[in-house]
C-alpha positions, -999 to +999 in steps of 0.1 A: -936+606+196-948+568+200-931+560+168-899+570+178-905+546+212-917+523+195-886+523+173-864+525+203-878+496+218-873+477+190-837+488+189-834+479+223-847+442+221-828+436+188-798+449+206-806+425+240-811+390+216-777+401+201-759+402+239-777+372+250-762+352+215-732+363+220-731+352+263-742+319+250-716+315+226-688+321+249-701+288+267-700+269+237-665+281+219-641+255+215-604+253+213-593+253+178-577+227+157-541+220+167-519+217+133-480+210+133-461+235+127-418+239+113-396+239+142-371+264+118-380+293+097-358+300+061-332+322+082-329+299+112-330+263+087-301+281+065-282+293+101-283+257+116-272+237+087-241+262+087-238+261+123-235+222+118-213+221+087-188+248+101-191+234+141-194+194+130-174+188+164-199+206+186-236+204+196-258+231+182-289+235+202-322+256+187-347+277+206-335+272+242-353+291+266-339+316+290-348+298+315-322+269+310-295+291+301-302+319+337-307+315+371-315+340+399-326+337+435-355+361+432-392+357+412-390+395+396-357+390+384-368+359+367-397+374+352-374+397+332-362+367+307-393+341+315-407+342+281-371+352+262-353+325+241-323+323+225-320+314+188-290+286+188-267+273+215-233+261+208-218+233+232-182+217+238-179+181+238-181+189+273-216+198+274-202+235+281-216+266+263-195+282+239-216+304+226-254+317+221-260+326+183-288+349+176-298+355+143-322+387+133-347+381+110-352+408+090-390+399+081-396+403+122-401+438+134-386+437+166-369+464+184-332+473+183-334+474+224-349+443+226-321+424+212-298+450+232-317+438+262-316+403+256-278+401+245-270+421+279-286+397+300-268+366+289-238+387+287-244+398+324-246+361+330-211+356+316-218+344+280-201+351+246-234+363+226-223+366+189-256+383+167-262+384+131-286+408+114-292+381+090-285+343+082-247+344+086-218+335+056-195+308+062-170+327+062-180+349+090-193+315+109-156+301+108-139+341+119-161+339+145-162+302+159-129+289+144-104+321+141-076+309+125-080+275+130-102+270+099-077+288+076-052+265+084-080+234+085-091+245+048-051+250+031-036+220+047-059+194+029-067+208-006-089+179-013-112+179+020-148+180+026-144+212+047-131+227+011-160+217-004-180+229+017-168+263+019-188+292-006-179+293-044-164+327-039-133+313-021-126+289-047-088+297-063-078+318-036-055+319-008-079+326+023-051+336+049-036+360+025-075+376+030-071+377+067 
């Protein structure tokens, strides 16, 4: 019987000089080093750079915060969309928005309702939300932001930089025939 309290009390005052380590370093911890970081990920780099080729006219913004595109008179209703952020903002020449871009990532698991959630919000708010499960063609980029407009753009000057730009798959062909 006095081994086993003798053991026990061993137990015990290893197990108190473990707590009493641990309290003291809690004082002492430190932030950790701060490291730069990419603004873009692959999907979001590829996305803007097509955003700017197709949109060359307008301002593309990255990672705005909900709180700059949504305004409401009361706290709850802002705490909804405080920490929410929208992937890419398109702008007039105006300074107007034309429309928020969000783009999926597909190496993100995030919830279908989530993005539901999000896109009806801004939509609520009166915004043209276009989504992408993944980083967008340029051909899909010029349907939605350009309509017809870029058809006519790309066969009226064969020789352009917009022609250039456009995907090797379109090369030889007549795109409003595809329309």
């Amino acid at each position: 019987m006095a081994i086993y309290i003798l053991i026990g009390s061993l137990l015990l005052f290893f197990a108190l000089i473990i707590a009493w380590r641990q309290l003291g370093n809690r004082a002492k911890r430190q932030d950790s080093i701060l490291k730069q970081r990419a603004i873009f990920n692959f999907n979001e780099q590829l996305t803007y750079t097509r955003l700017k080729e197709i949109l060359s006219e307008k301002t593309v913004l990255a990672h705005v915060s909900y709180d700059t595109l949504l305004t409401t008179k009361f706290y709850r209703t802002r705490n909804k969309y405080r920490n929410l952020v929208a992937d890419f903002v398109v702008l007039d020449q105006q300074h107007h928005i034309i429309a928020i871009v969000a783009v999926d990532d597909p190496l993100v698991l995030k919830r279908p309702q989530q993005s539901q959630y999000e896109d009806a919000l801004l939509t609520m708010a009166g915004y043209r939300v276009i989504r992408y499960d993944n980083v967008p063609e340029y051909q899909q980029l010029r349907q939605d932001f350009l309509g017809e407009q870029a058809f006519s753009m790309i066969d009226s000057s064969s020789n352009s930089v917009n022609e250039m730009k456009r995907p090797r798959s379109y090369a030889g062909r007549n795109i409003k025939a595809m329309s």
